[in-house]
C-alpha positions in Angstrom: 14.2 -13.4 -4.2 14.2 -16.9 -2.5 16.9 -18.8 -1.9 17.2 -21.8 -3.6 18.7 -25.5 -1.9 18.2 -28.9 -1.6 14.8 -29.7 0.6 16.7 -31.7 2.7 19.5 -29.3 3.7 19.0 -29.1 7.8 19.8 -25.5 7.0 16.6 -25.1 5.6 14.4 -25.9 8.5 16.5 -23.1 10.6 15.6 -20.2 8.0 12.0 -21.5 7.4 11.7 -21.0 11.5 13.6 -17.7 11.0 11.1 -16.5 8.6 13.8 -16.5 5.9 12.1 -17.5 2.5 13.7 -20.3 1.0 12.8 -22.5 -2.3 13.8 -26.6 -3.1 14.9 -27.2 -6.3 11.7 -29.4 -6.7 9.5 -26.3 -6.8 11.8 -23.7 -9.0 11.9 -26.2 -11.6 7.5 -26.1 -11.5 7.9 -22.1 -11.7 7.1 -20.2 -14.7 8.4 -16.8 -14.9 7.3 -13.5 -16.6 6.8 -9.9 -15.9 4.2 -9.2 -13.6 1.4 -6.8 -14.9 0.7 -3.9 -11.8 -2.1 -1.7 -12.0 -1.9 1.7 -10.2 -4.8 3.6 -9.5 -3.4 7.1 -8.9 -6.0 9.4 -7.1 -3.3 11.6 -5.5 -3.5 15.0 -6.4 0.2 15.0 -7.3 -0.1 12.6 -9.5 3.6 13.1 -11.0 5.6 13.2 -7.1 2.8 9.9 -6.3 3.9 8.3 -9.5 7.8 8.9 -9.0 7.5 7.7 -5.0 5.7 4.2 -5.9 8.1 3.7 -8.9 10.7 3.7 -6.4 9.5 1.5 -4.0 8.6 -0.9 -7.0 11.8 -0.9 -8.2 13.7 -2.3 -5.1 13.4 -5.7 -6.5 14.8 -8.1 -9.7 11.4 -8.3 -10.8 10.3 -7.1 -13.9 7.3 -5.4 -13.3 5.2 -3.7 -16.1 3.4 -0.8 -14.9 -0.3 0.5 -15.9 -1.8 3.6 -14.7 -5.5 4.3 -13.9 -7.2 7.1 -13.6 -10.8 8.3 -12.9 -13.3 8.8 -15.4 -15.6 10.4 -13.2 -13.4 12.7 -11.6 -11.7 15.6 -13.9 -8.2 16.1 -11.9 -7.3 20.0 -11.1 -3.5 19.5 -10.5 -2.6 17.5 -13.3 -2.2 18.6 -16.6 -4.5 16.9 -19.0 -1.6 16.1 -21.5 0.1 14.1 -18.7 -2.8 11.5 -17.7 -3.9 11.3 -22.1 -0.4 10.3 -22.4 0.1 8.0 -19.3 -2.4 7.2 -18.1 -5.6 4.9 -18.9 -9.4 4.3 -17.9 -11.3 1.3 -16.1 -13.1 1.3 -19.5 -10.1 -0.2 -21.1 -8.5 -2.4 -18.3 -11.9 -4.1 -17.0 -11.4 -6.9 -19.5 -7.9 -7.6 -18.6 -6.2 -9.6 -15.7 -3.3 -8.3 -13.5 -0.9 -9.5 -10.5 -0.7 -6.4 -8.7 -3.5 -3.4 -8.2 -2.5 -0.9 -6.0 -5.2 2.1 -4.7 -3.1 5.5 -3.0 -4.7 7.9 -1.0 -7.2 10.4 -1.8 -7.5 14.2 0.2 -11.5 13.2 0.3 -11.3 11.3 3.7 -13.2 14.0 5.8 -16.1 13.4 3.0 -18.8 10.7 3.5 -17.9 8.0 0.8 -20.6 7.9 -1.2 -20.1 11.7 -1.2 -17.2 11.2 -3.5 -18.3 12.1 -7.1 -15.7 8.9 -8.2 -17.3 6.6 -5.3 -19.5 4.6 -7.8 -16.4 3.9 -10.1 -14.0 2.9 -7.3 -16.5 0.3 -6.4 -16.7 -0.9 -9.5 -13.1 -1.7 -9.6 -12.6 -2.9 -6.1 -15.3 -5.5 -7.0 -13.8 -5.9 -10.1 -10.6 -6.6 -8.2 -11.3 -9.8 -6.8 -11.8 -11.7 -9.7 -8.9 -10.1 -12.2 -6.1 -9.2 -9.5 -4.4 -11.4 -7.7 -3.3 -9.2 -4.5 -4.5 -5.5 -4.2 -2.1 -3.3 -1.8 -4.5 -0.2 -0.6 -2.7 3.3 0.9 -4.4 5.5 3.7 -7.8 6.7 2.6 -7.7 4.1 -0.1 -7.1 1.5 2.4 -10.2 3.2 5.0 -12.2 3.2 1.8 -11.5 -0.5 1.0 -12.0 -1.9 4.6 -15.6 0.0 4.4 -16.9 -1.4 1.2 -15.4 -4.9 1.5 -15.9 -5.4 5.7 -18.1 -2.9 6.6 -15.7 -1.4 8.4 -16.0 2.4 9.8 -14.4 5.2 9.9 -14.0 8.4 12.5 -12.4 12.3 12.4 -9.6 12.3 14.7 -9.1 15.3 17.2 -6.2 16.0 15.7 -4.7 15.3 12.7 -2.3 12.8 12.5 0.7 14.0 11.1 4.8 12.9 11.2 6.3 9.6 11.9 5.1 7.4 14.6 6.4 4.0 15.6 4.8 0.9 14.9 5.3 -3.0 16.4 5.3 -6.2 14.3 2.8 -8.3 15.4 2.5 -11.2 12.9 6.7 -11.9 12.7 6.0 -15.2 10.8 3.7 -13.7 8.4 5.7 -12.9 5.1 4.7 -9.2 4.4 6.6 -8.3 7.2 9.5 -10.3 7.0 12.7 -8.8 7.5 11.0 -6.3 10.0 12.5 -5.2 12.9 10.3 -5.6 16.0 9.7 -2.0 16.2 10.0 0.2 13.0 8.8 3.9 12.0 6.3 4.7 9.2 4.6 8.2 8.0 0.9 9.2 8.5 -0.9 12.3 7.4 -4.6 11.9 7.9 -7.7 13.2 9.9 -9.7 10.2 9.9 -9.0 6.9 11.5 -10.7 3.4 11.8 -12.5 1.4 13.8 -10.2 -0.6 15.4 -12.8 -3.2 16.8 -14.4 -3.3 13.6 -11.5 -4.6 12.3 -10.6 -6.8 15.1 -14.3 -8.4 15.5 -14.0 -9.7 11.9 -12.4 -13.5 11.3 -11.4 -12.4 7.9 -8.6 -9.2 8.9 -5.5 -9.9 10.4 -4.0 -7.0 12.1 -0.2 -7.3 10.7 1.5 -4.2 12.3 0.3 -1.5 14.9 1.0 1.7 16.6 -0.3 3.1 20.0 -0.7 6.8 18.6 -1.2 6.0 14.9 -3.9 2.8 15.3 -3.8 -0.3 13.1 -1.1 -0.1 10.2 -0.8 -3.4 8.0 -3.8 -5.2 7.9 -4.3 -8.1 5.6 -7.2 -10.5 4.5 -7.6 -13.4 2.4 -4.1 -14.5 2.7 -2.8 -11.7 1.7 -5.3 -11.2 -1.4 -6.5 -7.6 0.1 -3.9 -5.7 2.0 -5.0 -2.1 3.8 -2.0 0.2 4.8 -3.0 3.3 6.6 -0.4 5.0 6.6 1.8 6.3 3.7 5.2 4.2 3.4 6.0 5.2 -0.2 6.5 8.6 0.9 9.7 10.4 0.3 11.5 12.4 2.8 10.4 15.9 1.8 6.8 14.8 1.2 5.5 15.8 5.3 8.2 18.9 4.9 6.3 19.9 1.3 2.8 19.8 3.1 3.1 21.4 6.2 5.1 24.1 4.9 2.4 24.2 2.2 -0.4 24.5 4.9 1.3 27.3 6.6 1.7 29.2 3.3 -2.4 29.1 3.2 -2.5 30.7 6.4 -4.6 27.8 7.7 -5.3 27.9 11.4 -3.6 25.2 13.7 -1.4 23.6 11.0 -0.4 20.3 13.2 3.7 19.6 13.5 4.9 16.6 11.9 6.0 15.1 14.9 9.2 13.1 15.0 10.1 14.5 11.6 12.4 17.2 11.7 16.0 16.9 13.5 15.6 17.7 17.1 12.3 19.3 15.9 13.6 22.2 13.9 12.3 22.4 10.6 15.8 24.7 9.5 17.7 21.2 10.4 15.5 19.3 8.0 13.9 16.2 8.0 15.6 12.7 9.4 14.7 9.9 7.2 13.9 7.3 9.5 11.1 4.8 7.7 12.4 3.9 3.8 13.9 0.8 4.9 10.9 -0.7 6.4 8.8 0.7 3.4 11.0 -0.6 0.6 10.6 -4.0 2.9 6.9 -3.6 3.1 6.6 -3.2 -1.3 9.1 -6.1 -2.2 7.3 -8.6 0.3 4.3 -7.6 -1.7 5.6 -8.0 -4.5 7.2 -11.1 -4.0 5.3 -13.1 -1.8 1.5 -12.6 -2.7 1.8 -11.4 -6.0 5.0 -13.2 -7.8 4.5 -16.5 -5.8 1.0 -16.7 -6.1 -0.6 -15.5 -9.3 -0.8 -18.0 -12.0 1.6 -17.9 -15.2 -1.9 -17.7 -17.4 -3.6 -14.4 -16.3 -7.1 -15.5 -17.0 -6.4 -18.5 -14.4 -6.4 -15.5 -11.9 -10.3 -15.5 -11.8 -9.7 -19.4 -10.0 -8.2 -17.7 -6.7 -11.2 -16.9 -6.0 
């Protein structure tokens, strides 16, 4: 939350130039306050550890936040038990008429696939474009955010060599910028992915901002529209048995060359367990969100969301 003093404090000049986010008493009197509406869009397979693991990272904040789950239609889920999404979960059917603050996409295990090869590729379409005229920031994970750099900026994808898999560090590029503020310069974050993107797709379009990067991992953060559309590749919301649960997983299947999470483990050895190393930075990277492009931007009237256009 801001801090709140007098607009002519010198103080205040200092933290503004520190990237510190502070408030005059001018403007808090001008803001309206009331829960913010967050729609999640849960195409994880484990749709109970994915709900549990953004639920946390939503929570690291004195925002009230009301929570909505979505899930496909088109797509009948195999690890879920159909009791669980009747009872908690909802369809774009129902939701397409409403506004919200927050929309968030995860990640999908369909990267390797052509998108339009996704049998739920029409719907997720429909409410990506439906997104920018009845959300007021959407915060994409991993495939979700491949997916929505392709349909929005045209912006392609590639199978990696190898799969990227473990923790890998990342550099702040954008300090002033306020999803990243309170970042250190470096910081770590998880991937797990075959597929990466374009990077000078992304960097021959005006309209994306490279945020955060990584030599091994590629672009991280990357936002457009002022932070209206943001595209995380990686997995932040991740818990710290999450990389142990699927690579012991895939070596249970017998799969051949089952990659290492690298920099995961305690000096590498999986009987020392994992070292968590990246939930500071996450928890960071969802109350920014949170705060700065959905709580200080959308309108106290949702149907005046449709005007950020």
């Amino acid at each position: 939350m801001p801090i709140r003093i007098d607009a002519n404090l010198p103080a205040k000049k200092i933290l503004e130039d520190e990237n510190i986010f502070v408030m005059d008493y001018e403007r808090s009197m001008r803001q309206d306050i009331r829960p913010l509406r967050i729609l999640i869009m849960n195409l994880m397979p484990t749709k109970e550890e994915t709900e549990l693991q953004l639920l946390r990272s939503l929570a690291n904040t004195p925002l009230q936040v009301d929570v909505t789950f979505l899930t496909m239609a088109s797509h009948t889920s195999k690890n879920t038990p159909i009791s669980h999404l009747e009872s908690f979960y909802t369809t774009f059917a129902s939701v397409r008429e409403d506004y919200y603050d927050g929309l968030i996409i995860t990640g999908a295990p369909v990267e390797t696939y052509d998108y339009e090869d996704v049998d739920y590729w029409p719907e997720l379409v429909d409410v990506m474009e439906w997104s920018k005229t009845h959300v007021t920031s959407t915060f994409h994970i991993c495939w979700a955010a491949q997916a929505g750099l392709y349909y929005h900026y045209g912006v392609r994808k590639f199978e990696l060599k190898e799969k990227i898999f473990g923790i890998f560090k990342h550099r702040t590029i954008h300090r002033k910028i306020p999803l990243v503020r309170g970042f250190d310069d470096i910081f770590n974050a998880p991937h797990s992915r075959h597929t990466g993107i374009c990077r000078e797709d992304v960097e021959n379009n005006p309209e994306l901002n490279i945020v955060a990067d990584s030599e091994e991992a590629g672009p991280f953060i990357i936002m457009a529209k002022e932070g209206r559309q943001i595209f995380v590749t990686g997995h932040p919301e991740y818990d710290v048995v999450t990389l142990d649960g699927e690579y012991k997983r895939d070596l249970a299947k017998g799969m051949d060359n089952v990659p290492f999470p690298c920099r995961y483990y305690e000096d590498d050895d999986p009987a020392k367990g994992p070292v968590k190393s990246w939930r500071c930075h996450a928890n960071t990277l969802y109350t920014n969100w949170l705060n700065y492009y959905v709580y200080q931007m959308t309108p106290y009237i949702s149907e005046e969301i449709k005007n950020l256009c």
